[in-house]
C-alpha positions in Angstrom: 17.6 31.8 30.1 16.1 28.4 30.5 12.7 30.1 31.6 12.0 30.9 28.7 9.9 29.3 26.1 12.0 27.1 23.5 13.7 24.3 22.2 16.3 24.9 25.0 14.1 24.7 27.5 12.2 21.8 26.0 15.5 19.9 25.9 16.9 20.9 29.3 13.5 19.9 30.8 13.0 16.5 29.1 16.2 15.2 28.6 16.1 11.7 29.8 13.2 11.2 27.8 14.8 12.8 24.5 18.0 10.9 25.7 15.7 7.6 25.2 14.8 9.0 21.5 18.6 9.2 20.7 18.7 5.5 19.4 15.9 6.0 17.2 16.7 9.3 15.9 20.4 7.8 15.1 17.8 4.9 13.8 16.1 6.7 11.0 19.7 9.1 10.5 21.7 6.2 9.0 19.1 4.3 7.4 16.2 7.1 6.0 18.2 10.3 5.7 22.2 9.4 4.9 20.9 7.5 2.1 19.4 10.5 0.7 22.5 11.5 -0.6 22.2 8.8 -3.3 19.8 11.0 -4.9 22.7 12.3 -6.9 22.5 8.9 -8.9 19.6 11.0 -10.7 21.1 13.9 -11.9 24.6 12.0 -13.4 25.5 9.5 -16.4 26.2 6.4 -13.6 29.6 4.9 -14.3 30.9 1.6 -12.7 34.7 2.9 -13.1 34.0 6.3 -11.2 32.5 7.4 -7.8 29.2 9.6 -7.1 30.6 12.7 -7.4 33.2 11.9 -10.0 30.7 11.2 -12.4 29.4 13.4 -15.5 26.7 15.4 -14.8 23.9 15.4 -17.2 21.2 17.1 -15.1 17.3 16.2 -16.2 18.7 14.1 -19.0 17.5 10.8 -17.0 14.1 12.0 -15.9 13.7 13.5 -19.7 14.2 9.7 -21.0 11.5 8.5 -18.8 9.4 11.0 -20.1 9.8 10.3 -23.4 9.9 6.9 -23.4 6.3 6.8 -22.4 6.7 4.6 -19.6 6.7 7.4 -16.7 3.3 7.5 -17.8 2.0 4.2 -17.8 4.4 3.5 -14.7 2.5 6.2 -12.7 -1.4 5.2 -14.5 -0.6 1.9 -13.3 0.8 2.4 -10.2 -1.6 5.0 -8.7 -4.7 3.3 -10.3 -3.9 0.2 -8.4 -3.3 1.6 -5.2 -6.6 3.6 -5.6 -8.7 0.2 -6.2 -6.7 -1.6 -3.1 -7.4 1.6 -1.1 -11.2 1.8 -2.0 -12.4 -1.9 -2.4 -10.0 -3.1 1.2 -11.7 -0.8 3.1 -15.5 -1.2 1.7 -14.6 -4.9 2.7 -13.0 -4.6 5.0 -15.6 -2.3 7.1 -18.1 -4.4 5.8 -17.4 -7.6 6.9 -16.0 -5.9 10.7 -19.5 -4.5 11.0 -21.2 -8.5 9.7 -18.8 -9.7 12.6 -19.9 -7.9 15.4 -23.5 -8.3 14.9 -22.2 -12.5 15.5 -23.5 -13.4 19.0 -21.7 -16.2 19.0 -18.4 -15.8 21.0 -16.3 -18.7 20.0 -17.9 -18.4 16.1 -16.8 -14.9 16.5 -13.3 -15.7 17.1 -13.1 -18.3 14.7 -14.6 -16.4 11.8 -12.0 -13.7 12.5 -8.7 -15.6 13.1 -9.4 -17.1 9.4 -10.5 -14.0 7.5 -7.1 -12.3 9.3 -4.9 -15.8 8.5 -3.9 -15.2 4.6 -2.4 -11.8 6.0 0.3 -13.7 7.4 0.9 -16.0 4.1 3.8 -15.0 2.6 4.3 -13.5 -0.9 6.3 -16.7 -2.0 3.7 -19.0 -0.9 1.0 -16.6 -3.0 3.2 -16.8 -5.8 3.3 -20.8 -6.2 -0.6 -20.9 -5.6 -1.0 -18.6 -8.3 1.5 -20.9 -10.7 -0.6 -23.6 -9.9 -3.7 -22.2 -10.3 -3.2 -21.1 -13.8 -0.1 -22.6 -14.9 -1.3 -23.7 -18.8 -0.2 -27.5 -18.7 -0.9 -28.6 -15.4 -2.6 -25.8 -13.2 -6.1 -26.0 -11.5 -8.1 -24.0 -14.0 -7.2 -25.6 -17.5 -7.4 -29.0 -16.1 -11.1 -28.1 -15.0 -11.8 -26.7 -18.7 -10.0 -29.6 -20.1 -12.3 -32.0 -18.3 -15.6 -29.8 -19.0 -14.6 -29.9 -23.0 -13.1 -26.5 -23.7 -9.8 -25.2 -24.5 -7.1 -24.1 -22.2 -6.4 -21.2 -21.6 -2.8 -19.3 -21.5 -3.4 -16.9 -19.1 0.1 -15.2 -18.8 -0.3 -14.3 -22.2 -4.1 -11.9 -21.2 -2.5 -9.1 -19.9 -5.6 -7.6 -19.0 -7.0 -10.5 -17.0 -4.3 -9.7 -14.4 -5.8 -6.9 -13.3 -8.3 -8.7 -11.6 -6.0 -11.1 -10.6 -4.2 -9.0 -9.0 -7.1 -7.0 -7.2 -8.3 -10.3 -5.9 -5.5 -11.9 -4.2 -4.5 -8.5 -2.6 -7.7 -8.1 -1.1 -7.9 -12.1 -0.2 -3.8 -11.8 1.7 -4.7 -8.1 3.1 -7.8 -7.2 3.9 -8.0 -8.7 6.9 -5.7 -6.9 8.6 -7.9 -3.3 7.8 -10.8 -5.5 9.2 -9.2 -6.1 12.7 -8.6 -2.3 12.7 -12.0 -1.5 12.0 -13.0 -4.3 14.5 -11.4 -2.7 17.3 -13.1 0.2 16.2 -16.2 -0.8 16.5 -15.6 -2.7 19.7 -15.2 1.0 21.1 -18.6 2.3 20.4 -20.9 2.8 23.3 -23.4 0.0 23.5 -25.9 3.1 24.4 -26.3 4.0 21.0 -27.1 0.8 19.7 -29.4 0.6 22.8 -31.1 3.8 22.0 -31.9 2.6 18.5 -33.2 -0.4 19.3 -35.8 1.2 21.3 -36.6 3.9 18.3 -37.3 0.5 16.4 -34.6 0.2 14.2 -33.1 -2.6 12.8 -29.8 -4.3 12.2 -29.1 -2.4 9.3 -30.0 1.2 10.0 -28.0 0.5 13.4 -25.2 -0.2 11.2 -25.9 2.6 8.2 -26.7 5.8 10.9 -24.2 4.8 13.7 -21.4 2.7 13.3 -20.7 3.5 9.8 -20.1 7.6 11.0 -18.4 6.3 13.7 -15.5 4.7 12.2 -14.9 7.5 9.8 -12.2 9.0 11.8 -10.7 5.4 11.5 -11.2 5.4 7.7 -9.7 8.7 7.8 -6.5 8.2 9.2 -6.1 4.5 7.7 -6.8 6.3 4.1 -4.2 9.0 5.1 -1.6 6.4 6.0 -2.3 4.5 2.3 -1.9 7.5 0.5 1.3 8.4 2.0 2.8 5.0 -0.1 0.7 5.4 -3.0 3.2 5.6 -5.5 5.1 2.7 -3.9 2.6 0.1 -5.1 3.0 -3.4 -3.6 6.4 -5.0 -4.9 6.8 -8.2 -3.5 2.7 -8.5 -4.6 3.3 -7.8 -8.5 6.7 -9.1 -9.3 6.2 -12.3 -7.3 3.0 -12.8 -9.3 4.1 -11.9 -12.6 8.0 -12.1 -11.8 9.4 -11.5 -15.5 7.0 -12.0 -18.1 7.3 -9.3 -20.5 3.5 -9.8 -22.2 2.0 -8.8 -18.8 4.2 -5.6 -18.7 1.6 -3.2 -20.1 -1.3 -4.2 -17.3 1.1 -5.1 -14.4 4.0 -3.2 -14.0 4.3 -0.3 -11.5 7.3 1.6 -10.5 8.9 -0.5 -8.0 8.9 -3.3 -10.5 10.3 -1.0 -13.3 12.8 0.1 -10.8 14.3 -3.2 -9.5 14.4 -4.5 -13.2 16.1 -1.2 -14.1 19.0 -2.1 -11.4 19.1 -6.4 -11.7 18.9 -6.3 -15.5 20.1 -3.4 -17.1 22.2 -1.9 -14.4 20.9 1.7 -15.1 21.5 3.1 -12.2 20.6 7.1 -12.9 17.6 6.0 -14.4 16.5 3.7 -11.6 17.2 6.9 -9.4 15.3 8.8 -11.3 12.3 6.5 -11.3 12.5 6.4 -7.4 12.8 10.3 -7.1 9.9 10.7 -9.2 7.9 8.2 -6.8 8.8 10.2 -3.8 8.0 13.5 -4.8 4.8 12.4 -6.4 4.3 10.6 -3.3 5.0 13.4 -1.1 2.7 16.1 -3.2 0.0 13.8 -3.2 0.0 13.4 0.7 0.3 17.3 1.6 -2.5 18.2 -0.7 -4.6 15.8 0.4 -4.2 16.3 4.1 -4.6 20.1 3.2 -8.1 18.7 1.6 -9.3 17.4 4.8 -8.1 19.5 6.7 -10.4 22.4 5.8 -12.9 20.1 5.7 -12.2 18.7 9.8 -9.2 19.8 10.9 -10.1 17.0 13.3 -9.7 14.0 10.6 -6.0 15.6 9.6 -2.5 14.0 10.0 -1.3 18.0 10.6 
């Protein structure tokens, strides 16, 4: 029986090393799966006084609310348009400035360069939120006291909703894309020096080396790296937006994404089937996104796909 071909035999054959999984697989069972069940929350009117399965059952009625209160809408424009912009304009950079680096001859320059480009990955979101403050706080922050002293008017920026935007785009990529440009880094440390040697000698220069054989080399990198972002599209960058804008209400339009509408759903209004229903909405959106996607690529290389 254990000849033949199967999960038996697969077991029987590896078992010390699926015993090893065991605390890893109980891992993601109690903390990623038995949670699940919590799902529930979005199907039922939630009730302090009663328990899961004891409360009334009103089926779509909290994803039907969302819908017409015209937030899902915005929720998800704002969310996904975000993460699109992060995922486009980090790795432009961030391949951009991993290719500048490795044309540096200077060794100790080198290292230098790249220890403070990858350094603000490691600030923490805290930290990023009292810069911010102080940067454009209206009575005393960095930016009005500079207009103040060149004659003009200050300005209240955390009443511009649309100016956050680009707040927002900029101090992600300054805190994170660093970390895509090690990746791509080590990428490009990988490449064969033949090729560049070879193109030297066919008399091209710095940036056709770069343009016709780096670039096409690290696009199974940017592949799987673009793969892996789209996976957590729809989960936006918390800690990012609500540390930055925290609770201002004017900003609300521009800046808030699901994660944010979901934690202020819980700490403020204590909605529980509707912050449910927020978060199962993420997740399937999330999940659709990432299978159709992959099935994209795919076709195209079956060689540049997750599965």
């Amino acid at each position: 029986m254990l000849k033949k071909k199967g999960i038996l035999r697969e077991l029987y054959t590896n078992k010390i090393l699926f015993f090893m999984l065991l605390p890893t697989m109980l891992y993601f069972f109690i903390n990623n799966y038995l949670p699940m069940v919590g799902i529930y929350y979005a199907f039922v009117e939630f009730d302090f006084n009663k328990s899961l399965f004891h409360m009334n059952f009103v089926g779509l009625k909290n994803f039907e609310f969302l819908w017409k209160s015209g937030k899902l809408v915005e929720l998800t424009l704002n969310t996904i348009g975000y993460n699109v912009v992060f995922i486009l304009l980090g790795n432009v950079l961030s391949i951009t400035v991993a290719i500048l680096i490795s044309e540096i001859k200077g060794k100790v320059f080198k290292k230098v360069t790249q220890s403070i480009l990858f350094l603000p990955y490691f600030v923490s979101f805290v930290i990023l939120s009292v810069i911010v403050f102080n940067l454009f706080n209206y009575e005393q922050g960095v930016l009005n006291s500079v207009l103040q002293q060149l004659g003009f008017d200050p300005v209240d920026v955390y009443s511009k909703p649309k100016l956050w935007i680009f707040f927002i785009i900029i101090f992600y990529l300054w805190k994170n894309f660093g970390y895509s440009m090690v990746i791509y880094l080590a990428a490009i440390t990988g490449i064969g020096e033949d090729y560049y040697e070879a193109a030297k000698i066919d008399g091209a220069n710095a940036f056709q080396r770069a343009w016709h054989i780096t670039v096409p080399m690290l696009k199974n990198t940017f592949v799987i790296l673009l793969l892996f972002a789209l996976g957590s599209i729809m989960k936006g960058q918390f800690d990012l937006f609500y540390q930055m804008v925290g609770n201002n209400g004017l900003l609300y339009s521009t800046t808030d994404i699901l994660d944010t509408y979901v934690y202020r759903s819980l700490r403020v209004t204590f909605d529980m089937g509707m912050a449910t229903a927020a978060g199962v909405y993420q997740s399937l959106f999330g999940f659709t996104l990432i299978m159709v996607v992959n099935a994209i690529i795919r076709k195209i290389n079956k060689d540049y796909a997750l599965f």
